[in-house]
N, C-alpha and C positions, 0 to 999 in steps of 0.2 A: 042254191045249194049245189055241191059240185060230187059229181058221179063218179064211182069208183069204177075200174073194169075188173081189178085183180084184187087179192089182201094184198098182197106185195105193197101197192100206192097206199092201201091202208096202214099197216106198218111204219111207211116211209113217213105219211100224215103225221101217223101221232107220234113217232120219236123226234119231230122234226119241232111239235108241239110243246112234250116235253122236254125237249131244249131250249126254248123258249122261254117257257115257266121255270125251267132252273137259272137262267140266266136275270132273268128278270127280279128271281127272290134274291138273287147275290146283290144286285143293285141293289135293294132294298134294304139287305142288311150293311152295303157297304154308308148308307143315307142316313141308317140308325147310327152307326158309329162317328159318322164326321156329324150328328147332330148332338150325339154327348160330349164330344169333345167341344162343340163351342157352345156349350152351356155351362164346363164349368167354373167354377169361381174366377181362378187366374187369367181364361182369358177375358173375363169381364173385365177384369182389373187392367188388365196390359192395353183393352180396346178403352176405357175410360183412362186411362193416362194419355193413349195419344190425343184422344180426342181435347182434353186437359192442355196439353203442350201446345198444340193448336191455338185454340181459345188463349193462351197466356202468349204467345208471339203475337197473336193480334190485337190483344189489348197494350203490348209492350210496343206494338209497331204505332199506336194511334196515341200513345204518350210521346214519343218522339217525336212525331209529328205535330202534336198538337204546340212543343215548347218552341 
C-alpha cells in the first residue's frame, strides 16, 4: 500500500486515476462501435463473397489442372 505525505500526492493519485478510467471507457466504447459495425448484414455479405471468390479460383484453378 503506498503512503501519502501531503493531499496534494492524493489529488494527483486520484485525477491521475480518473484519467485512466476515462480513457479506458473511450476504449471501450470505441470496441462497441467497431463491434456493430462488423456485425452488420453487409459486411457479412462482402466477407462471404470474398471468401466465395476464393473457393471458386481454386476449384477453377484445379479444373485446369486437372484437363
Amino acid at each position: 500500500m503506498k503512503t501519502y505525505k501531503s493531499f496534494d500526492e492524493i489529488d494527483y493519485e486520484l485525477n491521475k486515476l480518473n484519467l485512466e478510467r476515462q480513457i479506458a471507457w473511450e476504449e471501450l466504447k470505441g470496441l462497441k462501435n467497431d463491434f456493430q459495425e462488423d456485425m452488420k448484414p453487409l459486411n457479412w455479405v462482402s466477407t462471404g463473397l470474398k471468401y466465395a471468390g476464393k473457393y471458386g479460383v481454386l476449384v477453377l484453378l484445379r479444373k485446369l489442372i486437372r484437363k
